[in-house]
N, C-alpha and C positions, 0 to 999 in steps of 0.2 A: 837178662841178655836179649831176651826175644822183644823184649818191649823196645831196648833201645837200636837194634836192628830194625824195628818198625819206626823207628822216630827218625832213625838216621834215612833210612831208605823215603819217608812223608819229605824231610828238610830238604834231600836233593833233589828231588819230582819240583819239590816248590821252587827251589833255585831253576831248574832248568828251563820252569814254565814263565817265573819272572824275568830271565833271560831272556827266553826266546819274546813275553814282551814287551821288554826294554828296548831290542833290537828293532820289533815292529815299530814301537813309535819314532825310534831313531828312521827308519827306514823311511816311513812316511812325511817327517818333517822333512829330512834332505831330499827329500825326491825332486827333481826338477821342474817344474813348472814354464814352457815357455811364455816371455814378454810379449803381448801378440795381440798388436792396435787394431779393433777392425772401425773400417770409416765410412762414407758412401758420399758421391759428388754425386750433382743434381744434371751431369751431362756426360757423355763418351768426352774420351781424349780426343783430340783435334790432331796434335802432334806430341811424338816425343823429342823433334828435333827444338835443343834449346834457343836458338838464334830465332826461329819462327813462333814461339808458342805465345799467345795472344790472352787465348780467355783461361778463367781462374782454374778450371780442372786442369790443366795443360801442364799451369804455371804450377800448380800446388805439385803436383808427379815429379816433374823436372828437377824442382827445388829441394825432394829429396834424394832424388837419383845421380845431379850435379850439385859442384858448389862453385861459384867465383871469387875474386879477390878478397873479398866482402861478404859478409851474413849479417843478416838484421837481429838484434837480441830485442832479447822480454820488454826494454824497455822503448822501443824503435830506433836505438841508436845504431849506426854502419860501425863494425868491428872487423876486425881482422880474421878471417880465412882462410885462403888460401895463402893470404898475403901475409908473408910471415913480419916482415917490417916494412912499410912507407916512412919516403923519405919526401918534400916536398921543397919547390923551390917556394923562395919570398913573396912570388907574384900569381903563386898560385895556377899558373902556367903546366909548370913540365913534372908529373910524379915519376918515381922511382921505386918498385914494387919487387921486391925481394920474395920469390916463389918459395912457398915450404918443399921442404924435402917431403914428397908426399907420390902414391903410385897410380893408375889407371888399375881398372878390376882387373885388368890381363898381366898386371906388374911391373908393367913399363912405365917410366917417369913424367911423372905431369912437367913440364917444361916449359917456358915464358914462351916460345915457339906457338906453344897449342893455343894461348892466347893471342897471341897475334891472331893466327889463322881465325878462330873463331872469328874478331872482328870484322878482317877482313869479309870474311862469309859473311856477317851481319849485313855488311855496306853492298854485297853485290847485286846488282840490278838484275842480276840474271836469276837472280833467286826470286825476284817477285817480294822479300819480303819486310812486310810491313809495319813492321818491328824498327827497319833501318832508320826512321827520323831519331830514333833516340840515344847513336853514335851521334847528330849533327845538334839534339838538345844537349848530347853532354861536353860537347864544345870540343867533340875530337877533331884535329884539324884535319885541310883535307876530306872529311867527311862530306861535304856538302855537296862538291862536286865528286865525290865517285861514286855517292847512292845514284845521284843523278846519271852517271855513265859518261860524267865530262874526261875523268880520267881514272886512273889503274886504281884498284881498291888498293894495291902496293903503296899508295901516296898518304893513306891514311895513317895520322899521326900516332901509331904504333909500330915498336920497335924491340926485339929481345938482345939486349948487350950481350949475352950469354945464354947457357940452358936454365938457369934459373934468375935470373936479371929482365925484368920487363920496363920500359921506356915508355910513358905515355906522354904524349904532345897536346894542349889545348889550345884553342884559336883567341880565348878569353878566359879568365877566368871563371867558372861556376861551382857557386858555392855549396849547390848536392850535387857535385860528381860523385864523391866517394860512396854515398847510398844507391846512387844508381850501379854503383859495380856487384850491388846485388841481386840486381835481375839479371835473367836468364839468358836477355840477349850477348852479357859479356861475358858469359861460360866460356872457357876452353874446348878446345875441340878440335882431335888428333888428325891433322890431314890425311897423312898415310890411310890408317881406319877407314874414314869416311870413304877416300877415294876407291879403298878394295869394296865399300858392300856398296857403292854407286845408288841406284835407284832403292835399292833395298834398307838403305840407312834410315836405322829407327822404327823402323816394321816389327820388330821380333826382340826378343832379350838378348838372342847373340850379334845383331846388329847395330848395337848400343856399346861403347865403352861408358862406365860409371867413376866419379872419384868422388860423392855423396855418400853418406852415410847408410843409403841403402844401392841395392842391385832391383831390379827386374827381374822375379822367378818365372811365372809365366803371361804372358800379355799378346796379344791381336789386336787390330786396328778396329777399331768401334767396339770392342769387348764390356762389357757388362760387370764383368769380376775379375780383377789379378791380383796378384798377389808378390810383394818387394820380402825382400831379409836384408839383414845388416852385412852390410859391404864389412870384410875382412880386411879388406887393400886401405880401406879408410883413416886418412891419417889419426882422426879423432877418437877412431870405433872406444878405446877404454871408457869415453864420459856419453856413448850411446848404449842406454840401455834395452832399450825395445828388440826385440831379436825380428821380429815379421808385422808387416802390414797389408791387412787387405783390404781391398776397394769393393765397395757395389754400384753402379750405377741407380740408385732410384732418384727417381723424378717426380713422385707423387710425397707430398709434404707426409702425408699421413700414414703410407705405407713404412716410409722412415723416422714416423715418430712409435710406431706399433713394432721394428726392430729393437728400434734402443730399448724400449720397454719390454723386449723378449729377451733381452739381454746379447742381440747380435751384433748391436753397434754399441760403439766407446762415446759418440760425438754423434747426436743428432740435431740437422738443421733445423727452427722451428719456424712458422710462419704467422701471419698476425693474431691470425685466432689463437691456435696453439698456443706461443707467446704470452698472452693475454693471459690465458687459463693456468698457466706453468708457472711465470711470473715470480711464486713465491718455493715453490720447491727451492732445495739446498744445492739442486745440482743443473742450476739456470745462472747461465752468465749471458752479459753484453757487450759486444763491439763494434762504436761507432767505426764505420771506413770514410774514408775520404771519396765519397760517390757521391752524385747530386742529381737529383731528379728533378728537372725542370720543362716548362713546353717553350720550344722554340718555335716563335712566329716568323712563316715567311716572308719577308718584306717585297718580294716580288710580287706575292699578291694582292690583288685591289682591294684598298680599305687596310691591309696593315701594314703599308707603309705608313700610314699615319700615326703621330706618336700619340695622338688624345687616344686615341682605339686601344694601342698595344697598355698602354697607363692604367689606362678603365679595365681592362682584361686582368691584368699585372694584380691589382688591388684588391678584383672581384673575390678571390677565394682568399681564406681561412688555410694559412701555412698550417699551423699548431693542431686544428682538428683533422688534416690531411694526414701528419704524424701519428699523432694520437689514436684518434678514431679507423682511420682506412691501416697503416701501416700495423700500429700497434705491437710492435717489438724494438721497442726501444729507438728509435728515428726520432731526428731532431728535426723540428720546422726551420726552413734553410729561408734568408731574405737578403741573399746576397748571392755573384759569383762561383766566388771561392769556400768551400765547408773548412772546417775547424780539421787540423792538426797538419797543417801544411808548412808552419812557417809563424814563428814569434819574434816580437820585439824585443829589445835589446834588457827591457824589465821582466819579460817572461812572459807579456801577455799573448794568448794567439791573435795572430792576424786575422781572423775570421771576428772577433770579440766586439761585440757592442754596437754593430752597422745594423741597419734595420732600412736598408732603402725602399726596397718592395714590400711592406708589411704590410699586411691587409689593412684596408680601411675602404669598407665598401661606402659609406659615405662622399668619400675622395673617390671612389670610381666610377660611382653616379655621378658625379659633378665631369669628371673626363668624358664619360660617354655623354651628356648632352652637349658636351662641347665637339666629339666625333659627329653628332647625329648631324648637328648644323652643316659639318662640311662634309659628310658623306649618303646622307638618308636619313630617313628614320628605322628601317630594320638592317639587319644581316645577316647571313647565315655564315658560318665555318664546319670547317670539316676539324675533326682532331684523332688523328692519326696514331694510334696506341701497338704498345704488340698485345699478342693474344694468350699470354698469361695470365694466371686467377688474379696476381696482385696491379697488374699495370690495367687492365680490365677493370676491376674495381676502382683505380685510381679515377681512371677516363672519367665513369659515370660523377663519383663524387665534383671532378671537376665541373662536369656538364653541369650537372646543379646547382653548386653554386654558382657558376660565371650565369647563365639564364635567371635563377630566382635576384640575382642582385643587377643584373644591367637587363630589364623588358626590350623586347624585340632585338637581344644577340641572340642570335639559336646557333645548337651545337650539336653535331652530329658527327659520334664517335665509327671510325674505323679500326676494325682489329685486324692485327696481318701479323704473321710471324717474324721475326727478330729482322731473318736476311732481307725481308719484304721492305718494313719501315727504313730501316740502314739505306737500301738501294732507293728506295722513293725520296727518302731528304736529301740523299747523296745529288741525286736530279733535279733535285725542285718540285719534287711533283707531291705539294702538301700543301695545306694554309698551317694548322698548328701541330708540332710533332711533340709528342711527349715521349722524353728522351732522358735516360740514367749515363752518366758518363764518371769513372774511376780514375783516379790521379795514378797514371805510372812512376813519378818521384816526387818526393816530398819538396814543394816549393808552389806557390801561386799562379806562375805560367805554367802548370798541368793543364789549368782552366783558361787562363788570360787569353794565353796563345791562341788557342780555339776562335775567335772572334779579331784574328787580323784579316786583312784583306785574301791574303792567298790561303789561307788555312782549308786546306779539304773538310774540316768538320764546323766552317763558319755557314752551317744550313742554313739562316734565317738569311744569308747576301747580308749582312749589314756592311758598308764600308765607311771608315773614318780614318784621312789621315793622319791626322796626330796622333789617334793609337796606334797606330800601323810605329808611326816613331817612336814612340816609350816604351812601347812593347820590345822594337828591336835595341832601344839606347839600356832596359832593363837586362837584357841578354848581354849582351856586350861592352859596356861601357863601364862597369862599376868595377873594386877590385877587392881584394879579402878586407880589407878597411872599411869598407863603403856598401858594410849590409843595411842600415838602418837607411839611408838615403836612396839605394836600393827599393828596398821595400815601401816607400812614402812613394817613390813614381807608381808602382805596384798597384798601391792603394789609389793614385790617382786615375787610371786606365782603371779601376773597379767601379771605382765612383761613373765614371763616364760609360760603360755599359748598364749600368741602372739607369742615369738619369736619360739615355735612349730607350729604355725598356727593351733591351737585344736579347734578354729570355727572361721568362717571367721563372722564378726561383722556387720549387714548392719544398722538398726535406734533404734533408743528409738523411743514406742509408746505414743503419744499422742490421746486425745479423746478431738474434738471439741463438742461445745453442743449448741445451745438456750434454753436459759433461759428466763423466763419471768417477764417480768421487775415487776408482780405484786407478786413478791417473793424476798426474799433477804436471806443469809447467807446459800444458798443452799454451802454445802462441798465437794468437789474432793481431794482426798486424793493418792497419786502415792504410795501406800503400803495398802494391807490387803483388809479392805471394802472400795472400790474405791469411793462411795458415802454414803452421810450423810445426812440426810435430818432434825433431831431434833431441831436443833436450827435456822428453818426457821423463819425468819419476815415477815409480808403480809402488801405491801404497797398500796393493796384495797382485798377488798373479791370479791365470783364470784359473778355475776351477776343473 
């Protein structure tokens, strides 16, 4: 009896103690683990107001914080949003946008009203902002004249039938309206709100209404670190999983590659070297954008108004070792206008595909420069005008070198100035060659084309030609949802005719190498508008 009173009493010790754990391991497998992205931009916020926000830090905040009609998926295609149904007329003219049943983070109903207002705000002159050509790119009517302040931004071709019924009006057809309703400038936005915090609008997390996927927990104007959570109010919140995101500012390529690799960043940007070295890790990807790094010659000044000059210059360097060698993460050598993923033919191919106008051939550049030399000298000097970044800096020299070792007596003498510096000295004329990166805000050709009409504020080099100046505007205008292919042939013809002027010499398409961390998935890179997406992230473990 004693023995099995000692057996009985061993059996329930062991039960209790395999209980208690069973229940530990239960305890620690359920335990919660927050979803919790952290990221870092290579600049302070500029703004969180979405009608103004310009550069990519801005835009990437906003675009989790708001959403519009429109969001761009995995694959770049415009899907539906906020917009629960579109409806469209025949001629591509007048949409009809059916508001989801959806709330502002304070619980009040997002409303075809709040888009109106937004627009309007977009178009007012009194806002200063800079953002407003691209209500008159997207062929809102009316727009043209109320950015300008000819009349009531009331005039502009938007309208709400009702609280959830939006009306939009076009002057022409344009066939990426509906992807442009994914940027930020055609967010909604609550007048009432705005009007109570007046000057303080967008300062602060409580000065922000949200209906994105995330909120604002805590943030300051030029802040270094904040941190978002997942909006509750969000119509979508069930298929966002990320609970919290936070931001760092760093600026130093290498400081942000020594995070990721401490394990404090999810997404670290890399640069060419980096790149280079990383290249074959498991958790290195690439995304071409639609950005083009090209030097724009001023034709104002003596000697490159001459086309043998700007030709000879155009030919002198080596696209492919400019990518290659100087960039080195993944950047394509660009010999064209327009970069790849803007816009395809009717078979699929990109419109960027198979042009080669400016392609090196320093052979053929020697030949243009003794043809300049005759009608201008025998030597020259230029100035080439760069910002004062490691990679635009680097660029500069490599250019210098080749355009000197391939044409004797060009000399070239690089200036570094920071961003606002070069921006404001080409804005003026005060340059011979600018070396200059510029980003498509919609997916289409005239991102680029436009650039180079006569009235264009960013036609830096003065080139002026009338019959671009017509094709350009007959390609805006004049085509209808039928008439994409014929469309894009004047397109191509207005491309051809900035090459064969040599009105920028073309050097790459930018790409942006990254690691990603393989305990993430559906992280978005997008080569137009908000360059990243982070919403419809999967987690294939939580942190630790």
């Amino acid at each position: 009896m004693k023995v099995k009173r000692i057996c009985l009493r061993i059996w329930i010790l062991t039960a209790i103690l395999g209980a208690g754990f069973l229940w530990g391991c239960q305890r620690k497998t359920t335990f919660y683990q927050p979803r919790h992205l952290r990221l870092s931009l290579d600049a302070e916020i500029s703004t969180l107001d979405a009608q103004a926000a310009m550069d990519s830090a801005s835009l990437e905040v906003v675009g989790c914080i708001m959403e519009g009609l429109y969001t761009i998926d995995g694959q770049g295609n415009a899907v539906n949003a906020m917009a629960e149904k579109t409806e469209r007329s025949e001629d591509g003219k007048t949409f009809i946008f059916t508001i989801r049943d959806s709330k502002w983070s304070d619980g009040s109903p997002v409303t075809a009203d709040d888009f109106v207002y937004g627009w309007q705000r977009a178009a007012d002159p009194a806002l200063g902002n800079s953002n407003a050509y691209l209500l008159e790119a997207a062929g809102i009517s009316g727009s043209k004249m109320a950015i300008s302040g000819e009349t009531s931004t009331e005039n502009i071709g938007v309208r709400a039938l009702d609280e959830r019924t939006l009306e939009v009006t076009l002057d022409h057809y344009v066939p990426y309206f509906e992807s442009m309703l994914a940027f930020p400038t055609f967010f909604p936005v609550k007048r009432q709100f705005v009007e109570q915090q007046g000057e303080r609008y967008g300062l602060t997390p409580d000065s922000l209404l949200y209906n994105g996927p995330f909120v604002m927990k805590d943030y300051s104007p030029s802040a270094t670190s904040f941190a978002l959570v997942k909006n509750r109010n969000y119509w979508d919140k069930e298929n966002v999983e990320t609970e919290m995101i936070t931001y760092q500012v760093i600026k130093a390529p290498q400081q942000g590659l020594l995070a990721y690799q401490n394990g404090d960043l999810d997404v670290a940007v890399l640069t060419g070297e980096q790149a280079d070295q990383l290249k074959y890790d498991p958790e290195y990807t690439v995304n071409l954008i639609s950005s083009l790094w090209y030097i724009s010659p001023n034709q104002k000044r003596e000697g490159l108004d001459n086309l043998n000059l700007r030709l000879a210059l155009a030919l002198a360097f080596d696209q492919e070792k400019a990518a290659e060698k100087v960039m080195k993460d993944g950047s394509k050598a660009a010999f064209g206008p327009v970069p790849f993923g803007l816009a395809k033919w009717k078979d699929g191919t990109d419109f960027a595909e198979g042009k080669g106008y400016l392609k090196t051939d320093k052979e053929k550049a020697a030949m243009y420069w003794e043809k300049a030399k005759k009608e201008l000298g025998q030597e020259i000097t230029l100035s080439l005008l760069a910002e004062d970044t490691e990679v635009s800096s680097l660029m500069a020299q490599y250019l210098q070198a080749e355009i000197e070792k391939t044409l004797p007596g060009v000399h070239i003498k690089i200036e570094t100035v920071p961003k606002k510096v070069r921006l404001s000295r080409m804005a003026s004329g005060d340059y011979d060659l600018g070396l200059v990166r510029w980003g498509a805000d919609f997916s289409d050709p005239e991102a680029f084309l436009d650039m180079w009409t006569s009235q264009s504020p960013y036609n830096y080099g003065s080139w002026s030609n009338k019959e671009y100046d017509e094709w350009i505007a007959k390609a805006g205008e004049a085509f209808g949802p039928e008439e994409t292919e014929e469309r894009l042939k004047l397109l191509k013809k207005a491309e051809e005719k900035v090459m064969e002027e040599a009105v920028i010499f073309p050097v790459c398409q930018k790409a942006y190498a990254y690691l990603v961390s393989s305990k993430i998935s559906g992280a978005e890179f997008h080569p137009v508008g908000i360059n990243r997406i982070f919403k419809n992230l999967s987690w294939n473990q939580v942190d630790k």
